[in-house]
DRENDO-1510 file (C-alpha; in Angstrom, 1 decimal, always signed):
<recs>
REC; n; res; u; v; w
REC; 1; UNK; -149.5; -8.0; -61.6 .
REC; 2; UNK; -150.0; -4.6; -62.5 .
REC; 3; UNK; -150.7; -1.4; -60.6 .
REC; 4; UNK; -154.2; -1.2; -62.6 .
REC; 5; UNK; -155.1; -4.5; -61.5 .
REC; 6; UNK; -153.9; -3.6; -57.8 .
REC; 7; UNK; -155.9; -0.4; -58.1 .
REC; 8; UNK; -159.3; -2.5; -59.2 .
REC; 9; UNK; -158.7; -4.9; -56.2 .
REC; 10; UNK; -158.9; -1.8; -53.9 .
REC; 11; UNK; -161.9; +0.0; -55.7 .
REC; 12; UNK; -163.6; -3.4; -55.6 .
REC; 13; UNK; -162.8; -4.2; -51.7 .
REC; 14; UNK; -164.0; -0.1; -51.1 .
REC; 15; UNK; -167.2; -0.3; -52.6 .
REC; 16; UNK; -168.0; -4.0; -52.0 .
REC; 17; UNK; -169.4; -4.1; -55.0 .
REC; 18; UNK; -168.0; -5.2; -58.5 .
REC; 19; UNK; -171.3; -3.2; -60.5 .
REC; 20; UNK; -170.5; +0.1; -58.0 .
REC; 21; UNK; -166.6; -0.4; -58.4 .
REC; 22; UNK; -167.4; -0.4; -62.6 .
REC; 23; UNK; -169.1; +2.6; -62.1 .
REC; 24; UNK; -166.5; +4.8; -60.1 .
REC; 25; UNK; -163.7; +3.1; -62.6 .
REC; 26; UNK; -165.6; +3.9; -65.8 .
REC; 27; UNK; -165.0; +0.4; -67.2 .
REC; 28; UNK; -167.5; -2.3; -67.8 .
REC; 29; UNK; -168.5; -4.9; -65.1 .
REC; 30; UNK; -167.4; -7.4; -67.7 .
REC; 31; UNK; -163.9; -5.8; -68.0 .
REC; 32; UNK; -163.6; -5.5; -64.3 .
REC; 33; UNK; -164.6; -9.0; -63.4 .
REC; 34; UNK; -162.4; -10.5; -66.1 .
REC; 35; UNK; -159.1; -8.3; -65.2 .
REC; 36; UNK; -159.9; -9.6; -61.4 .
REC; 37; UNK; -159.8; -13.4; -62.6 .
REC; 38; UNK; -156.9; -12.4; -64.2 .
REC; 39; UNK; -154.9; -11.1; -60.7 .
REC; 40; UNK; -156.1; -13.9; -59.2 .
REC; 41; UNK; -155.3; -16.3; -61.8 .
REC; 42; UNK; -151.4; -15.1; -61.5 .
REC; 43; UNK; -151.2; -14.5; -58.0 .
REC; 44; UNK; -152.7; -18.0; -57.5 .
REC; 45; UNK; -154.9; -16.9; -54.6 .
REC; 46; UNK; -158.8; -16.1; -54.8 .
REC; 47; UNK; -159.0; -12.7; -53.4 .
REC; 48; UNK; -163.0; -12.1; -53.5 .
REC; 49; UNK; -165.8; -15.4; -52.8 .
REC; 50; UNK; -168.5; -14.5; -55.6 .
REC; 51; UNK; -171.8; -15.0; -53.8 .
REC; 52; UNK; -176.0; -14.9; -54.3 .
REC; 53; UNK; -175.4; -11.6; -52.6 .
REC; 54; UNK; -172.4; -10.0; -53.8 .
REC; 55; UNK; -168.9; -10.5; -53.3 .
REC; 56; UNK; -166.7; -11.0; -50.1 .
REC; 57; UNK; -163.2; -10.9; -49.4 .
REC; 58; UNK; -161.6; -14.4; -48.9 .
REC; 59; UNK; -159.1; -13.8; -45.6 .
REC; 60; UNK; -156.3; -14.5; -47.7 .
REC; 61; UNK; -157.6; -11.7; -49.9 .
REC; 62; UNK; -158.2; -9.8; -46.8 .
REC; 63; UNK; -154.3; -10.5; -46.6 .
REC; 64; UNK; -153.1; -9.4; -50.1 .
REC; 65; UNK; -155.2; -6.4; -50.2 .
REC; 66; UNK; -153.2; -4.8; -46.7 .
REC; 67; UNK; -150.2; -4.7; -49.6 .
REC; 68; UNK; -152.0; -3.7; -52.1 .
REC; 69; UNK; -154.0; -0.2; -50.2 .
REC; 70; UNK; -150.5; +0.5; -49.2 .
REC; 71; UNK; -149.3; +0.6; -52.9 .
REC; 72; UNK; -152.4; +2.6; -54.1 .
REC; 73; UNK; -152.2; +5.1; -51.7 .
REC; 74; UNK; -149.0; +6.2; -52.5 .
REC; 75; UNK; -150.0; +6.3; -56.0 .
REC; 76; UNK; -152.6; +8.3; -55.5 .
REC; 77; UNK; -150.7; +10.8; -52.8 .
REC; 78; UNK; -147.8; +10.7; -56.3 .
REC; 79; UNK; -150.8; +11.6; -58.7 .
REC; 80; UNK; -152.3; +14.2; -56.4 .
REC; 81; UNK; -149.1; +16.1; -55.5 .
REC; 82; UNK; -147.0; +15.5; -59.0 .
REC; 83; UNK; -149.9; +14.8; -61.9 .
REC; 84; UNK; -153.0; +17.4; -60.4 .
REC; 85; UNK; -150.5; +19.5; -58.5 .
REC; 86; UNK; -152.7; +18.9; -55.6 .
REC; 87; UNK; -151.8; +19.8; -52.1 .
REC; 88; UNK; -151.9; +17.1; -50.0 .
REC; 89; UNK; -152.7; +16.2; -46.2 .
REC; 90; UNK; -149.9; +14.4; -44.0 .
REC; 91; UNK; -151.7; +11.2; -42.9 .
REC; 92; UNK; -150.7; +9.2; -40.1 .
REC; 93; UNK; -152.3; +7.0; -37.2 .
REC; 94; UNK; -151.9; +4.8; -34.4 .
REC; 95; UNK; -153.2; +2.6; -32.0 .
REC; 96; UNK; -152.8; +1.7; -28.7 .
REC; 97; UNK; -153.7; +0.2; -25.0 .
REC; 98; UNK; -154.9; +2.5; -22.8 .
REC; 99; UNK; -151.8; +4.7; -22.3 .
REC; 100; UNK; -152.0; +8.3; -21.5 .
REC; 101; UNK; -148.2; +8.9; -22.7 .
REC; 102; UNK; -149.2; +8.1; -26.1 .
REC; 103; UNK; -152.0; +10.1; -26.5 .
REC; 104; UNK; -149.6; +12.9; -25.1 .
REC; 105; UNK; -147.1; +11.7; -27.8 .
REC; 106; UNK; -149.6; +12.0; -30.5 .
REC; 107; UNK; -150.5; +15.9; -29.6 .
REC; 108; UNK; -146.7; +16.9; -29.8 .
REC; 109; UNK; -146.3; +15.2; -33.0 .
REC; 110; UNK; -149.9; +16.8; -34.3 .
REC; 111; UNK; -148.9; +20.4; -33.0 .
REC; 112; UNK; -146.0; +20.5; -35.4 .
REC; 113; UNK; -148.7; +20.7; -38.4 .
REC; 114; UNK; -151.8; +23.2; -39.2 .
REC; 115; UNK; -155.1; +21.2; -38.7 .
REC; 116; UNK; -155.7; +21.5; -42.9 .
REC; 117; UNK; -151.9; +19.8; -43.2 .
REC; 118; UNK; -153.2; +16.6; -42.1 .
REC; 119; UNK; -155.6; +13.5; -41.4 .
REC; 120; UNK; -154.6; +12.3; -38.2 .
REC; 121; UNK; -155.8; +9.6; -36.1 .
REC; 122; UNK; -155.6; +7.3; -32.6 .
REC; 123; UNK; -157.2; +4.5; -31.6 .
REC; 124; UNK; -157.6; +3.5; -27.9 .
REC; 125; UNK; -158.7; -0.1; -27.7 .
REC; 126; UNK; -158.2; -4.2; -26.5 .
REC; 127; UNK; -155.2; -5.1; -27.4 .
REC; 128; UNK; -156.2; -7.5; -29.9 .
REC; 129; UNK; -157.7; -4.4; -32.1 .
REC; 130; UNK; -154.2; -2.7; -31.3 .
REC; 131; UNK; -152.4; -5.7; -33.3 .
REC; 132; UNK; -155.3; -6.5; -36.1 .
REC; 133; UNK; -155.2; -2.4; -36.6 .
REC; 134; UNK; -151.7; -2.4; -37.4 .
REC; 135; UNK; -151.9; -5.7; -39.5 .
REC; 136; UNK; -154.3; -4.9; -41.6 .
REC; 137; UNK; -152.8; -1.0; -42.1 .
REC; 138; UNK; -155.6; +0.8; -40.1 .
REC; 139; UNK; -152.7; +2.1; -38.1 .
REC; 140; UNK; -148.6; +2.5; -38.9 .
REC; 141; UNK; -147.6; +1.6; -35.5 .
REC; 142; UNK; -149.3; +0.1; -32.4 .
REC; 143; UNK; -148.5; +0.7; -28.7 .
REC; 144; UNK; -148.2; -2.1; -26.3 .
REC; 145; UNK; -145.9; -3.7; -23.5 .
REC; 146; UNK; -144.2; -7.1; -23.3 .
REC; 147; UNK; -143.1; -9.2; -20.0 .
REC; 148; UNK; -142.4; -12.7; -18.8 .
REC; 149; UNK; -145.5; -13.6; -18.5 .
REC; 150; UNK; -147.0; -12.7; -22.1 .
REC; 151; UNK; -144.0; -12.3; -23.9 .
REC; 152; UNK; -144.0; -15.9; -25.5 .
REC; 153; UNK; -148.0; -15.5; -26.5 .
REC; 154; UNK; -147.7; -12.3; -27.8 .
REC; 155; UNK; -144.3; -13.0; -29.9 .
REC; 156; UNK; -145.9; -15.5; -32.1 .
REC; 157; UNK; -148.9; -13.8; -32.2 .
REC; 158; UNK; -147.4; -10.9; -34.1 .
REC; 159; UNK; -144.8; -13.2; -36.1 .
REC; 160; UNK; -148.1; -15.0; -37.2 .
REC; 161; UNK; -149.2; -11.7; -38.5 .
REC; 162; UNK; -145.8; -10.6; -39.9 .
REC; 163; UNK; -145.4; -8.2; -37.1 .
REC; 164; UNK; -142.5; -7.1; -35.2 .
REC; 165; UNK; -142.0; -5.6; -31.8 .
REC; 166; UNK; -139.3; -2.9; -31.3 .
REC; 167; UNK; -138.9; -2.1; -27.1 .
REC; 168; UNK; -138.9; +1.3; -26.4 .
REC; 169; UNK; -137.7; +1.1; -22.5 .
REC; 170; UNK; -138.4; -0.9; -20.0 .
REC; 171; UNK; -140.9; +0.2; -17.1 .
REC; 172; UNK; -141.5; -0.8; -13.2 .
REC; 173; UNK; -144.9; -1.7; -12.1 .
REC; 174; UNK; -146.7; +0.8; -10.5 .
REC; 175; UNK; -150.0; +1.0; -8.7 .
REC; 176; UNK; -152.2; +4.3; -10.2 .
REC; 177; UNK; -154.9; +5.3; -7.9 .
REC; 178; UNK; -156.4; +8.8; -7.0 .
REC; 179; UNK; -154.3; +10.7; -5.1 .
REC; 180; UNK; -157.0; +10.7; -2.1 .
REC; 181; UNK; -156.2; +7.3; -1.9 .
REC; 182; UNK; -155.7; +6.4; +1.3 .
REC; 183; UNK; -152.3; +4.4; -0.2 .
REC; 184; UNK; -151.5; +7.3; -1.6 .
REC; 185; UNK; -148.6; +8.6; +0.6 .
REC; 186; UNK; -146.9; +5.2; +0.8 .
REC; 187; UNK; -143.6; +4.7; -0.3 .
REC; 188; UNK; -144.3; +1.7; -2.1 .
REC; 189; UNK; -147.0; -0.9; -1.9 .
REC; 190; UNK; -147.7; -4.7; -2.4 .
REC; 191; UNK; -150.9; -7.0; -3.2 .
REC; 192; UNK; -151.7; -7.1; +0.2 .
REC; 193; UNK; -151.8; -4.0; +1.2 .
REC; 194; UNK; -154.5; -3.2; -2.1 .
REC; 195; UNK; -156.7; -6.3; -1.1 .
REC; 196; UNK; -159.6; -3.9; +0.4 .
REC; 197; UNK; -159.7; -1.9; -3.1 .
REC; 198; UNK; -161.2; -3.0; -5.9 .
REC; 199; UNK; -158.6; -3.6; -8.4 .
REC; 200; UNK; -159.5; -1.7; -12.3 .
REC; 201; UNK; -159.0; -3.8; -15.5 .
REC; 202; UNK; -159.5; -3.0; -19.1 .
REC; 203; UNK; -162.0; -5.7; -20.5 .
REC; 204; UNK; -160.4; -7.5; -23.4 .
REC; 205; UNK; -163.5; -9.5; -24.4 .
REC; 206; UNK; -164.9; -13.0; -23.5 .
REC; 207; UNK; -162.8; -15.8; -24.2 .
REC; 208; UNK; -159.5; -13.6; -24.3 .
REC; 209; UNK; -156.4; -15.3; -22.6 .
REC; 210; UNK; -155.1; -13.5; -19.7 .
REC; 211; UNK; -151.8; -12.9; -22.0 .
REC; 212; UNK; -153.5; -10.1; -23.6 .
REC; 213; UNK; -154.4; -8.1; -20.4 .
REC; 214; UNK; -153.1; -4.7; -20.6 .
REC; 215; UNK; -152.2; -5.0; -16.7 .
REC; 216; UNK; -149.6; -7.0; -15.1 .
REC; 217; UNK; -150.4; -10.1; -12.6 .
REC; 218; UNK; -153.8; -10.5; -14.5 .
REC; 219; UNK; -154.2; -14.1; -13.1 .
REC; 220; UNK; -153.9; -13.0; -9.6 .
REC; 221; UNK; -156.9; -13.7; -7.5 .
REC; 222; UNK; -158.2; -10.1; -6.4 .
REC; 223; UNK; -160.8; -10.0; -3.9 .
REC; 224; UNK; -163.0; -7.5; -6.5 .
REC; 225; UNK; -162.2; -6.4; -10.0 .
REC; 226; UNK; -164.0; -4.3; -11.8 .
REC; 227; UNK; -163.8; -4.7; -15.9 .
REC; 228; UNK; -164.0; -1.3; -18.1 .
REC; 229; UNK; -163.6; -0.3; -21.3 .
REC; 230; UNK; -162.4; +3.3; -21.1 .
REC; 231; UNK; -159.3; +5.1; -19.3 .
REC; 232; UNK; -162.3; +8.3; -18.5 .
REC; 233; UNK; -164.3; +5.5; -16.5 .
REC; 234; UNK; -161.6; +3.8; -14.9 .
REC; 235; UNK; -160.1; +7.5; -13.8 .
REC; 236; UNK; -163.5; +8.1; -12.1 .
REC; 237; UNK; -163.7; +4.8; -10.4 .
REC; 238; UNK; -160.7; +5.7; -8.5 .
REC; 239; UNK; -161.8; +9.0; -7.3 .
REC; 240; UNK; -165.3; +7.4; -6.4 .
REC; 241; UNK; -164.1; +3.8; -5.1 .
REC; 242; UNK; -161.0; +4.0; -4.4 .
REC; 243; UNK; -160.3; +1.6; -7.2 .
REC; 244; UNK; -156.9; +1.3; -8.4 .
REC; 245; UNK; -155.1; -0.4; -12.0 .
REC; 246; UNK; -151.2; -1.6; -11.9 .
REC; 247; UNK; -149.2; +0.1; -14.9 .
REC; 248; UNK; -146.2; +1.4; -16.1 .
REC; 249; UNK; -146.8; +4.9; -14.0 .
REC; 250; UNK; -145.8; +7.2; -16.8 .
REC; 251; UNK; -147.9; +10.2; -15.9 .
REC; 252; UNK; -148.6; +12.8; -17.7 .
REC; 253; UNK; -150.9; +15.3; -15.4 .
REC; 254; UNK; -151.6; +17.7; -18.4 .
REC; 255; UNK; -154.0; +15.4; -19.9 .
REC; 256; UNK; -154.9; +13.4; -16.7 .
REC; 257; UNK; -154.8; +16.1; -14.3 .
REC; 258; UNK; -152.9; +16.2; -10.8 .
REC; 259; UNK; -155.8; +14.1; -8.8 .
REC; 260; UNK; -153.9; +11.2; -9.2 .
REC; 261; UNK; -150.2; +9.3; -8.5 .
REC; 262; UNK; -148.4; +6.4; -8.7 .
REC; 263; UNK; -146.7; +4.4; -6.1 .
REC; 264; UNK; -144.3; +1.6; -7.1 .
REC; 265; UNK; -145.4; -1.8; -6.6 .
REC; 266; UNK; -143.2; -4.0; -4.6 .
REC; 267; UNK; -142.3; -6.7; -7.8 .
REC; 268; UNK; -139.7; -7.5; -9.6 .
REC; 269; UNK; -142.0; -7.6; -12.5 .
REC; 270; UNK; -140.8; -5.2; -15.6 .
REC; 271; UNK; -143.2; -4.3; -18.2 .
REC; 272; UNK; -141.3; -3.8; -21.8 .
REC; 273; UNK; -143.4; -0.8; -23.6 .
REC; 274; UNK; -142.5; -0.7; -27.3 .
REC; 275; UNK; -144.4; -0.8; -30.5 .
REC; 276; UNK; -145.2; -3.0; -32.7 .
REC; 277; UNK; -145.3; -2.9; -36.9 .
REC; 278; UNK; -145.6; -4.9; -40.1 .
REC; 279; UNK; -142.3; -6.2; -40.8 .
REC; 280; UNK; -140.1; -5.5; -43.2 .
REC; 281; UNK; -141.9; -2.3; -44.1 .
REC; 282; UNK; -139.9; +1.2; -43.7 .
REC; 283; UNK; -142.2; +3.9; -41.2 .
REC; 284; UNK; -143.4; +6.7; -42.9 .
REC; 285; UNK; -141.4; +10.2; -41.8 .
REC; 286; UNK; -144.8; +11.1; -39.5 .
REC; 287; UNK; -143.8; +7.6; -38.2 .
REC; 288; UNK; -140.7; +8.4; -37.0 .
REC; 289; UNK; -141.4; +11.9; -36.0 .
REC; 290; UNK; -144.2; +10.2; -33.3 .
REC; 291; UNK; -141.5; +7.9; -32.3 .
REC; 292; UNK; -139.7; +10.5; -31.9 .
REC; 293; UNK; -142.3; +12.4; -29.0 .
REC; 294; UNK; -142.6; +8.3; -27.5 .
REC; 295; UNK; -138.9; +8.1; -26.7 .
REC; 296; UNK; -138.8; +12.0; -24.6 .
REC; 297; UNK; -140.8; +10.1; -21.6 .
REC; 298; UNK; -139.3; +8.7; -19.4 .
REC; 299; UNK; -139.9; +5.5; -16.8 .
REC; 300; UNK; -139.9; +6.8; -13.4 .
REC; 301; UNK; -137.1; +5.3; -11.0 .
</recs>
């Protein structure tokens, strides 16, 4: 296996196209299709399905080709900086549930750099895009939380992915609602006391097992729950219902503004935030400098 071959894999899987692929490669189709059969050949594993209509990727090719971007980008960043002499842009991304700490994270990090210095990104979404992101090197690191409840589900769903989960500190459960709440003021509050307010909930999708709801006691039989698929929406909700969404009750008020608090929950429940990437592959310096901004917040008591 060479880094030729690797590099006509990823050209290939780009363009989705062997004739296209030829084209931007300056070689022959011919060329290109026989040095594909011969990867394949010597990896033992059929990367692309040859079809009437084209070529798709097999999903074990979908597989070997998350190694094989990650080789051919850093060859190229080499060839750019070292061969052209080439400035090039940082690039780093991440994704995550619905956490407003991590988007807070990801400014610090990206105020560090001018906006020509990089290619930044983060992705807000269900937490199954949060681990297929990650696993198929859309994203460095993903941003999730753990607990009893999920912990098992979620374990070997990311060891089935050759993911790992690192904990970065362990939170309480907190109930986040507008602070004209009337439950704003208390001290601390239980399921009982919420039962007349709607209760807010990310939607994961149909068919999704409860183990991969962003909020804790996600079987728990609310009298009205109200699905949505963005933190803006679900922030309005509570100013115009009343609604309210259990979380870790890390606030930061200079994204979200001061309309809105969070009282503990009375639980013994503790939700594990960490992050989750593929293992057995070092982070990237931007990687480590974002981790760096995650670990400066700080659970409240």
């Amino acid at each position: 296996m060479t880094l030729q071959q690797l590099i006509y894999a990823v050209t290939v899987a780009e363009e989705g196209s062997i004739n296209k692929a030829a084209q931007n490669l300056f070689i022959s189709q011919s060329s290109l299709s026989q040095s594909l059969m011969k990867l394949e050949e010597e990896i033992s594993l059929t990367i692309f399905r040859r079809t009437n209509r084209g070529i798709e990727k097999t999903p074990e090719g979908e597989e070997f080709l998350t190694y094989a971007r990650q080789i051919v980008d850093q060859y190229r960043l080499a060839e750019a900086r070292y061969v052209d002499k080439k400035e090039t842009r940082r690039s780093f991304s991440v994704s995550c549930q619905h956490y407003t700490f991590a988007v807070k994270a990801f400014v610090e990090m990206a105020r560090r750099f001018r906006p020509d210095e990089y290619a930044f990104g983060i992705y807000e979404g269900r937490t199954s895009e949060v681990i297929d992101n990650v696993r198929h090197a859309k994203s460095e690191l993903g941003i999730l939380y753990i607990d009893d409840f999920n912990e098992s589900i979620i374990r070997r769903l990311l060891a089935g992915n050759e993911l790992e989960f690192t904990e970065l500190f362990p939170c309480r459960t907190y109930v986040y609602m507008a602070a004209a709440n009337p439950l704003s003021e208390r001290e601390v509050l239980t399921l009982e006391d919420l039962k007349p307010y709607p209760c807010l909930a990310f939607d994961q999708g149909s068919n999704t097992p409860f183990a991969m709801a962003e909020e804790v006691f996600s079987t728990y039989h609310y009298r009205q729950i109200i699905k949505v698929s963005d933190r803006a929406t679900m922030l309005n909700l509570m100013i115009g219902l009343n609604g309210y969404t259990l979380c870790s009750g890390i606030i930061c008020e200079e994204l979200n503004g001061s309309d809105y608090v969070a009282v503990p929950l009375a639980s013994d429940s503790v939700m594990h935030i960490g992050y989750i990437s593929r293992s057995g592959v070092r982070l990237s310096h931007l990687g480590l400098m974002y981790l760096e901004e995650l670990k400066k917040f700080r659970p409240l008591a």
